[in-house]
C-alpha positions as CSV (number, residue, x, y, z in Angstrom):
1,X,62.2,144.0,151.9
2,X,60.9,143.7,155.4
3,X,61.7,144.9,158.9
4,X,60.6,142.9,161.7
5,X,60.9,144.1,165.7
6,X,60.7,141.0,168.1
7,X,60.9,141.4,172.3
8,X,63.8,139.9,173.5
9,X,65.9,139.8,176.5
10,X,66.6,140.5,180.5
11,X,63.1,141.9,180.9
12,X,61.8,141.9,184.9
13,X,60.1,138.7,184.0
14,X,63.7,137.0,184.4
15,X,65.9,139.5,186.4
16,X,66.1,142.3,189.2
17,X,66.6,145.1,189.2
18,X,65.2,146.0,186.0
19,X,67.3,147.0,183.5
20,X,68.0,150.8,182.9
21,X,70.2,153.0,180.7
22,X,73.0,154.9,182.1
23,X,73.5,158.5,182.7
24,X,74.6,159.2,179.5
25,X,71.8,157.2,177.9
26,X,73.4,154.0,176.7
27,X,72.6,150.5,177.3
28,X,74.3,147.4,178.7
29,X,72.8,144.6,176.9
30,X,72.1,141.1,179.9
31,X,70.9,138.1,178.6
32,X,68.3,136.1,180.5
33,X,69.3,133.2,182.6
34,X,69.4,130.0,180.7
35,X,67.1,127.7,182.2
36,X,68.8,124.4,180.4
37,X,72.0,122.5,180.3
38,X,74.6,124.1,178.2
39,X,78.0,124.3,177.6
40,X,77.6,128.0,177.4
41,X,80.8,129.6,179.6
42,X,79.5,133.0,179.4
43,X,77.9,133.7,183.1
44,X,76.7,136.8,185.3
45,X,80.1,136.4,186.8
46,X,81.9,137.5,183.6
47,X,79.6,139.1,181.1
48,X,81.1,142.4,180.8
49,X,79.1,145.6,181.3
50,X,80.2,147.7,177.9
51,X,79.3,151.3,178.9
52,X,79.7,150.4,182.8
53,X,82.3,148.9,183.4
54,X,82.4,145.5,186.1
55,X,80.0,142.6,185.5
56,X,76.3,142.0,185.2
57,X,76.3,140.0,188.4
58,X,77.9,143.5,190.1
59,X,74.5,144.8,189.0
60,X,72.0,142.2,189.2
61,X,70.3,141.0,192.7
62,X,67.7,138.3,191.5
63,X,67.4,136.4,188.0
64,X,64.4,133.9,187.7
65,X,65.4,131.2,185.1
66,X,62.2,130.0,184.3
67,X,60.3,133.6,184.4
68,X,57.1,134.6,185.7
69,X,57.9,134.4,189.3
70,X,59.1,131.4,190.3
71,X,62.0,130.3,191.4
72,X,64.0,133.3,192.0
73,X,68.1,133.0,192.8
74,X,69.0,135.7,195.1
75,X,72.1,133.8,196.6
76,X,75.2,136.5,194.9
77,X,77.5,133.1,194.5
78,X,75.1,131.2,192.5
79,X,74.0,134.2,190.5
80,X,78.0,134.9,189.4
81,X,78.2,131.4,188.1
82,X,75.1,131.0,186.5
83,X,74.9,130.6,183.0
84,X,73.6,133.3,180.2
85,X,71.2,132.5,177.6
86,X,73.3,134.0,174.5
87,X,70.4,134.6,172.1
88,X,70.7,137.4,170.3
89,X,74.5,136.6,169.9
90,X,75.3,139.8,168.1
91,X,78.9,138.8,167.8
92,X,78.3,135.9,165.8
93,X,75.1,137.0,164.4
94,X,72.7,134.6,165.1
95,X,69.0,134.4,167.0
96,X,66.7,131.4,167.7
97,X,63.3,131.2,168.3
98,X,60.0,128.6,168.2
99,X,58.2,128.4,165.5
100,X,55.0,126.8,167.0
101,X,52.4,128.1,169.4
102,X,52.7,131.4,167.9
103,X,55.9,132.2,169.4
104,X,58.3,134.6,167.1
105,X,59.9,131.8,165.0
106,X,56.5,131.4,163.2
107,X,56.7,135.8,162.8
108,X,60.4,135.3,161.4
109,X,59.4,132.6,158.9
110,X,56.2,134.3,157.7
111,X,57.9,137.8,157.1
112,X,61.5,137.6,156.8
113,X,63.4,136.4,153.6
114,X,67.1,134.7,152.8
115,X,67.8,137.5,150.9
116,X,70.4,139.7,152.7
117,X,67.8,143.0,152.7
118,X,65.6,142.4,155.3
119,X,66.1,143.0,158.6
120,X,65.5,141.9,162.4
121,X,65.6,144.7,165.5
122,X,65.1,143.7,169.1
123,X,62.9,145.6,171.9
124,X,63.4,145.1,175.4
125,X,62.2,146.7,178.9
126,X,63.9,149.4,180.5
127,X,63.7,152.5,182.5
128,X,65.6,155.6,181.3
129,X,67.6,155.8,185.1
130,X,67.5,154.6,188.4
131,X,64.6,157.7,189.0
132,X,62.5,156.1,186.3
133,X,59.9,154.5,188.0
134,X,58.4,153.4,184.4
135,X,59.6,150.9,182.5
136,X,59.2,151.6,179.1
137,X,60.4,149.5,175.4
138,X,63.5,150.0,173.7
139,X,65.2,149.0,170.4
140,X,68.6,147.9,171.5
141,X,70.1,146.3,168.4
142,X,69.4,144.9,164.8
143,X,70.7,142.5,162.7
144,X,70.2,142.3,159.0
145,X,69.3,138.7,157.9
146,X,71.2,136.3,155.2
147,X,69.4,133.4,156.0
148,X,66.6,132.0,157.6
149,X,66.5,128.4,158.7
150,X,63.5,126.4,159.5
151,X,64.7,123.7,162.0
152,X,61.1,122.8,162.5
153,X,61.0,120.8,159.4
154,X,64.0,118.6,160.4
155,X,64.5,115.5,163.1
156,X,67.3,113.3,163.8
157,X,70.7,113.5,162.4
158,X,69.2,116.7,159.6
159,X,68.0,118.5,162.7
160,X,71.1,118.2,164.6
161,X,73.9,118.6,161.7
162,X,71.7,122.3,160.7
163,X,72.0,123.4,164.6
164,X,75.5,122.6,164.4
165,X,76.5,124.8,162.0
166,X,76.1,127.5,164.7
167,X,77.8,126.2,167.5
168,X,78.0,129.8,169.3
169,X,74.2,129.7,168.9
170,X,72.3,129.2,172.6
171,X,70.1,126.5,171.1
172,X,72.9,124.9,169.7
173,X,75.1,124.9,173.1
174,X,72.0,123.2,174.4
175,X,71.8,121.1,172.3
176,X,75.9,120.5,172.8
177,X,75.3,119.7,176.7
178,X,71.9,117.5,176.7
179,X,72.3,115.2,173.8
180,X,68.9,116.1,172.9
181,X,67.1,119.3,172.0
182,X,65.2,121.3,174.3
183,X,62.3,122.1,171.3
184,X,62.1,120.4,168.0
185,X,60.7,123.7,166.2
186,X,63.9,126.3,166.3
187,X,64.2,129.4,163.5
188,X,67.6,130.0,163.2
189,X,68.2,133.7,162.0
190,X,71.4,133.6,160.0
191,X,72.3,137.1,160.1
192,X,75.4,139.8,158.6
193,X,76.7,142.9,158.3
194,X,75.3,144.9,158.8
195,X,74.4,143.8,162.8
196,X,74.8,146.2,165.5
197,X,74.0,146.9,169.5
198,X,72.5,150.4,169.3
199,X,74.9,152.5,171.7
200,X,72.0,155.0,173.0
201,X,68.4,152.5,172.7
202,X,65.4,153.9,170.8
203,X,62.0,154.4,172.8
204,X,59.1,153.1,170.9
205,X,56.5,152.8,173.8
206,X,53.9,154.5,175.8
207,X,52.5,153.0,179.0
208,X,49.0,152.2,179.7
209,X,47.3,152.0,183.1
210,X,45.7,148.8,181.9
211,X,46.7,145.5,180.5
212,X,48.7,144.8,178.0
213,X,50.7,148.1,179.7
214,X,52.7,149.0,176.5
215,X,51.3,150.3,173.7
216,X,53.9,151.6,170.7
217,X,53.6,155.1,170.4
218,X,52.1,157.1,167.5
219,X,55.3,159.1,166.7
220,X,57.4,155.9,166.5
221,X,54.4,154.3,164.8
222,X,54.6,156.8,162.0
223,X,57.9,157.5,161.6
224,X,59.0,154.1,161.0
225,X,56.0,152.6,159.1
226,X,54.7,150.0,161.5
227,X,51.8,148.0,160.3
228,X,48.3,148.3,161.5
229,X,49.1,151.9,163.4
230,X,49.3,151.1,167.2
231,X,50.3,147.8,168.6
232,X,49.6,146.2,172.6
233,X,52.9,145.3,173.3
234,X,52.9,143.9,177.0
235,X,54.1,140.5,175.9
236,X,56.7,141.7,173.5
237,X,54.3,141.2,170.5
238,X,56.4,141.3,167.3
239,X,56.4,144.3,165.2
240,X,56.0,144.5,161.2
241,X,57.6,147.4,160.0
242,X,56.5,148.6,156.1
243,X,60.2,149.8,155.7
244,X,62.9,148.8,153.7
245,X,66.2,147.5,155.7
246,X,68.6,149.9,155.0
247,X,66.1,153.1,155.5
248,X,65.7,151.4,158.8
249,X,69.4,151.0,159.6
250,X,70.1,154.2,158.3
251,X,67.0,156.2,160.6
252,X,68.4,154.2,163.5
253,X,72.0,155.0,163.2
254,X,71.4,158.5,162.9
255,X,68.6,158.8,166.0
């Protein structure tokens, strides 16, 4: 049984202001822009806030589609109707990633297993209030796996009839509204009860004053197990946690 962390979501990379807990320490989960056809309906204009109240686009100024700079969208109109990039979908428990390049979906298919005991927690930046002038990481939800799903294996008609058996998926809205997939090497995380948004996030970095910025801090290190001690976590690396899935859920849910 296995407990794997990956980054993902509205870091600063994609949107502005960055993303901060509320007064009373909860946390509004934004997805990043999508920056591919979709039939996704779920926009900035109407993705609820949960613990604030009002929309995401009430609270975001600028959102960068592609990331890394470029391209930002400041014009309020065109950031309301802008479409989300649902992944993690905690309501119908699924998460895509690559599998090639290195990028998580290789992580997920290495570690995780079909076996309805492992689990998969997401990390994300944030600051702890608007006078935080640190971003820091957080774990902001889990989601305990049934299945995993190696798209990467598949083309034609197999590729598209697997992706469509999660048509709330982002991938598979994509997938929906071009004809033709964005990337031919999705992991599909299938996941179950338990899955959860974590009301008030958990901490699990320390900053640097050098690249890669993060590092994951000793006490979270050795209280939840993570392999190889210490862990550079600028670029959301993942995390392997030596921990068994419902220990995790159950040190999480009381934190």
């Amino acid at each position: 049984m296995t407990v794997v962390l990956v980054g993902v979501g509205a870091d600063t990379e994609h949107l502005r202001p960055a993303l901060e807990l509320t007064e009373g320490g909860e946390f509004d989960y934004i997805p990043i822009p999508e920056s591919y056809s979709t039939t996704e309906e779920s926009t900035y204009g109407n993705w609820e806030l949960q613990h604030r109240g009002g929309y995401a686009s009430e609270f975001v100024d600028k959102i960068s589609p592609r990331g890394e700079d470029s391209d930002w969208i400041r014009d309020s109109e065109r950031i309301e109707s802008h479409a989300v990039h649902h992944d993690p979908n905690f309501e119908t428990m699924t998460f895509g990633d690559r599998r090639r390049q290195g990028r998580k979906g290789t992580t997920l298919v290495k570690h995780l297993e079909s076996t309805g005991k492992d689990v998969l927690g997401f990390y994300t930046g944030m600051r702890k209030g608007p006078e935080d002038s640190n971003l820091n990481r957080f774990l902001y939800g889990y989601m305990t796996v049934k299945v995993i799903h190696d798209l990467s294996q598949l083309d034609g008609d197999e590729y598209h009839d697997a992706i469509g058996q999660f048509p709330e998926n982002a991938h598979a809205k994509r997938l929906a509204a071009a004809g033709t997939p964005k990337h031919d090497d999705l992991v599909i995380v299938e996941g179950c009860s338990p899955t959860s948004k974590i009301r008030t996030p958990i901490k699990i970095s320390e900053r640097l004053d050098q690249p890669p910025w993060y590092q994951v801090s000793q006490s979270f290190a050795d209280e939840f197990n993570v392999k190889g001690g210490q862990k550079g976590i600028g670029r959301k690396f993942p995390l392997i946690l030596d921990m068994d899935g419902d220990v995790f859920i159950n040190k999480i849910e009381r934190a």
